[in-house]
N, C-alpha and C positions, 0 to 999 in steps of 0.2 A: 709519422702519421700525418703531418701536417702537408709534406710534400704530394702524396700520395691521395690525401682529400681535395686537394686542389686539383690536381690533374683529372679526378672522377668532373668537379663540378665543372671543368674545361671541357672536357669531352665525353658529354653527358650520352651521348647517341650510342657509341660504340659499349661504351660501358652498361649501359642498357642492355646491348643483345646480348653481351655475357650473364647478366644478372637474370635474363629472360631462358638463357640453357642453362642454366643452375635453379632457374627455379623449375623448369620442364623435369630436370632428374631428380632436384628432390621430391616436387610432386607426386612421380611416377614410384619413386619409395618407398614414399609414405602411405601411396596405396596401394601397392603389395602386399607391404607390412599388414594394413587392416586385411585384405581380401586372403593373405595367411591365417592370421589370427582368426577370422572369421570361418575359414572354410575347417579350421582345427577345431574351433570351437560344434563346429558343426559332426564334428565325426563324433565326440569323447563327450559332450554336455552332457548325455545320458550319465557317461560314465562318472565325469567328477560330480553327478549329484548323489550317487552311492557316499561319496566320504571316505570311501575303503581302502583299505592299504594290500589285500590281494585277492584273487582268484581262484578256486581251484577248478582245475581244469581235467581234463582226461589226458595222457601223453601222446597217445592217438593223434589228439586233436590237431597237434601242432600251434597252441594258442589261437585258435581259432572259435568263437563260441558256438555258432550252431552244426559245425563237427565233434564237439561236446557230448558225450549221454553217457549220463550215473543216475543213480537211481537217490533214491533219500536219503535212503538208510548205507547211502556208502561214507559219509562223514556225521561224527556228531558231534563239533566244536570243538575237540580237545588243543586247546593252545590258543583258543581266539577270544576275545571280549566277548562278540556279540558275533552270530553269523547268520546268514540270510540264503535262500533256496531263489535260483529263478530257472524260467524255461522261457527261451525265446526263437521267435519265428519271425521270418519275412512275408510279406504279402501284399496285394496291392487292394487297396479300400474303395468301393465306391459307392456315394453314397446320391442318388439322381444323378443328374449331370457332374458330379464333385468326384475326383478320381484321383489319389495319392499312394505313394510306396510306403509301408509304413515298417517298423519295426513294433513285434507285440511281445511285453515284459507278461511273465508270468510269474505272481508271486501269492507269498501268504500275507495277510491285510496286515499281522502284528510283527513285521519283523520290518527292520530299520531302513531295508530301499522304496518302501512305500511312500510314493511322492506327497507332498501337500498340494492340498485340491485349493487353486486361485476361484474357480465356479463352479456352481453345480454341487454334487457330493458325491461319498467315494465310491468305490460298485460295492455291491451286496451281493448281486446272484450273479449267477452263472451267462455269459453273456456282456455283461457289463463291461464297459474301458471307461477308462481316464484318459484323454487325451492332452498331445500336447499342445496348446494353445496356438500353432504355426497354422495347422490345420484351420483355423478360421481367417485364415487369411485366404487359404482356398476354398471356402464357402459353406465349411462343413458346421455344426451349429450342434449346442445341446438338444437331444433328442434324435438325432436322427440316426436312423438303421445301416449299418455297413453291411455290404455285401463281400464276401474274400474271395480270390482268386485259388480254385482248385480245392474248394469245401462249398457244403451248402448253410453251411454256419452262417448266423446271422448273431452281431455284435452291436451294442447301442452304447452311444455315447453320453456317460452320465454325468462326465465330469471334466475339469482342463484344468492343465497344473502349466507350468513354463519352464523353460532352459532344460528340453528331453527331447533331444535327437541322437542317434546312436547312426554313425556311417551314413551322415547328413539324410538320413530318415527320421521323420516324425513320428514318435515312439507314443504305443497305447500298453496302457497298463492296467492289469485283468487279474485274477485266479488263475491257480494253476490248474485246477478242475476245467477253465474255459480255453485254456491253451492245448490241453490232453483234447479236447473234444474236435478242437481247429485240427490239429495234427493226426488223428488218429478215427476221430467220425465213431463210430456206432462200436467201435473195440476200445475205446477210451478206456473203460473199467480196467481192462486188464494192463494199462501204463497208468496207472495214477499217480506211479510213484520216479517216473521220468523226466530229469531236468536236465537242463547243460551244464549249470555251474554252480558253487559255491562262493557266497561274497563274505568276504571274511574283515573283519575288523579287529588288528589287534598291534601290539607298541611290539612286536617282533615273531617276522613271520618264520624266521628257525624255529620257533618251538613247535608251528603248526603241524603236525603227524597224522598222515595221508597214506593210504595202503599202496601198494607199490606198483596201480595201473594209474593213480591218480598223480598232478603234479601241484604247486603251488609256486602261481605265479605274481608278482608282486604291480598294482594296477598299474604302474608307469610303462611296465613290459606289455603289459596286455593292451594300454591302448596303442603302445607302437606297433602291437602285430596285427592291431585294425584292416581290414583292405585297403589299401591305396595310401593310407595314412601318410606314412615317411615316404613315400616317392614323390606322394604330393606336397609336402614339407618342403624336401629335398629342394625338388625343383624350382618353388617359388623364392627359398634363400639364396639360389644358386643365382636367379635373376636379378637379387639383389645387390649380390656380391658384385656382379658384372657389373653394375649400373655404377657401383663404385670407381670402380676400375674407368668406364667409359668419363667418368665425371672427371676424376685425373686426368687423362688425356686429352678430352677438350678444354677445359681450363690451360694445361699445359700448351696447345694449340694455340692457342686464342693470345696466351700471354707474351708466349714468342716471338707471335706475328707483331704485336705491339711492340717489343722493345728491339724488332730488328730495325724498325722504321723510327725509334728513336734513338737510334746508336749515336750518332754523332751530337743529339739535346746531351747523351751522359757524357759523350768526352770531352765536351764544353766545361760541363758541371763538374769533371773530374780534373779538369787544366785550373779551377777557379779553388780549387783547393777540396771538394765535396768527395770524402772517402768514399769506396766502394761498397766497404759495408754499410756506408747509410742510404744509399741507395736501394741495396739487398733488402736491408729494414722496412726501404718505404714498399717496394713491391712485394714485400709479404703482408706487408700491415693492407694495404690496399685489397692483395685479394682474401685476405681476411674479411674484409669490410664487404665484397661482393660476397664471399660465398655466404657471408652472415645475412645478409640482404637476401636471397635468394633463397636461402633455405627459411626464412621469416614466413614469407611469400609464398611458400610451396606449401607449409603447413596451414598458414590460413585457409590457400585453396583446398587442401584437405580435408579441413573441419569444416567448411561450406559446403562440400561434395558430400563430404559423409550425411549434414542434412537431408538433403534433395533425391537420395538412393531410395529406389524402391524396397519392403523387407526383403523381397527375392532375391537382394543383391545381400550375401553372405559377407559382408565386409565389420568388423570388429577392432577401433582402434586400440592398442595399447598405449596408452600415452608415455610410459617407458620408455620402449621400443622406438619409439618414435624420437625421443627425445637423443636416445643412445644415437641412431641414426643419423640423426641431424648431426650430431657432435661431429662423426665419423665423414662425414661429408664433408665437412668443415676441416678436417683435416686431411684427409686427400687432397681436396681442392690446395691447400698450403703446399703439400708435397709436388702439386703438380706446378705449381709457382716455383718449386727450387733451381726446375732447367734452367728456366730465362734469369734468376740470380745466377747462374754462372756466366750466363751471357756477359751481364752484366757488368759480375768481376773482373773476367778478364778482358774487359774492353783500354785498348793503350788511347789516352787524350791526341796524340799526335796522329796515329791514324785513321782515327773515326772524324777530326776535324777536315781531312785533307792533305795533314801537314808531309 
């Protein structure tokens, strides 16, 4: 350690622009990491504010919710705690100039996925939403009239709750009398009793007994079969993974280049009695000490970045995740210091001198 802190403060420049590409990848990380978590959170918020442990679906459906339709009276809780009715539709809202995609919950006011109202109060009549508080960040405000795309339904917003977007749409929460009217216009009477799905609650979803066009799926499944969900997961770990991979190889790069240009400083140091494996010691303690530097630095810039993001930017740290990360970077970067120790090793005193 001591060898290896003295060469950093001798050659402080070079050491620098390594410390400067370790802190560039783990920066780049660390914000994946939140713009994952963020854009995940964005899909399923709806969903882990239910609490539920499954779905029932139609087999039809393919886990899909609004490919969904059963009627009421197709289940009536046998096996579950507590279970809940919804009916849900896509639309786009607009309200004056203020124009959003939204998703609309359709429920009964006394059963358990009824959100808590942050403002305002909850709906009463027919008409009414609860929104979710995102929607004032695009300018929409208690009281005001939404117009839906492909109905002549008009919805008024009487209330806002938080952390309710379902497939990064901002979710309104109604009656199911006002979702039958959106969906169906002037023949609503005759669907009063059509939803997509059942929200079930219960410490074991085997017992749940469903007739044999219905399925029961368990929430972690159902928010995987989201749209885009897992591709878009997929994709953003796969970045991360990479960036792993690229941080080894330039480290490795970098370190290389260094100790080919001091082959002959080791076989001085190696003629003078200085073993090889303490050498090895000092260049792994050293680039311990950059990537730990470097990753320090990436995550401050993270947590500053994260300040300064507009809400529009879906970014969501996990300080976990983050922390897992780091680790992991810190240990590639070691691994990618093992090449140039073998340089190292096998460097002979007599012909890195000249001799």
């Amino acid at each position: 350690m001591f060898l290896a802190w003295n060469e950093i403060k001798n050659n402080k420049l070079r050491f620098i622009l390594i410390i400067g590409v370790l802190t560039l990848v783990s920066y780049l990380v660390f914000f994946l990491s939140g713009l994952a978590n963020g854009l995940e959170n964005m899909n399923k918020a709806a969903v882990d504010k239910w609490a539920s442990q499954g779905v029932i679906l139609t087999k039809e459906s393919d886990i899909n919710l609004p490919q969904s339709s059963l009627k009421l009276g197709d289940y009536n809780g046998e096996g579950t705690d507590e279970y809940a009715s919804l009916a849900q539709i896509s639309s786009i809202a607009t309200s004056g100039n203020n124009k959003s995609n939204v998703a609309i919950f359709g429920m009964n006011k006394n059963e358990f996925i009824m959100p808590n109202v942050t403002e305002g109060k909850e709906f009463d009549k027919t008409g009414e939403v609860i929104a979710n508080d995102s929607l004032k960040n695009e300018g929409f405000e208690l009281g005001d009239e939404l117009s839906l795309s492909s109905t002549e339904e008009k919805l008024t917003i009487v209330g806002f709750t938080n952390n309710a977007k379902f497939s990064a749409a901002p979710v309104l929460y109604t009656g199911l009398d006002t979702v039958q009217k959106i969906r169906y216009g002037k023949a609503a009477d005759n669907y009063h009793d059509q939803i997509n799905a059942f929200i079930i609650r219960t410490a074991d979803l085997s017992n749940v007994e469903v007739n044999e066009n219905l399925q029961v799926v368990d929430t972690s499944t159902f928010i995987e079969n989201l749209p885009g969900y897992s591709e878009q997961n997929l994709t953003l770990t796969m970045m991360i993974y990479f960036l792993f991979v690229i941080s080894a190889l330039v480290l490795a790069i970098f370190l290389y280049v260094l100790t080919i240009q001091k082959v002959s400083i080791f076989g001085v140091m190696k003629a003078q009695g200085i073993s090889g494996k303490y050498l090895a010691r000092s260049v792994i303690a050293q680039t311990f000490l950059l990537s730990i530097a470097g990753v320090i630095i990436g995550f401050i810039l993270t947590i500053i970045t994260g300040l300064f993001l507009p809400d529009a930017v879906p970014v969501d740290y996990n300080y976990l995740y983050l922390i897992i990360y780091g680790v992991v970077l810190i240990f590639v970067s070691i691994l990618g210091a093992l090449f140039s120790v073998q340089t190292i090793v096998k460097v002979d005193p007599l012909k890195a001198i000249g001799g």
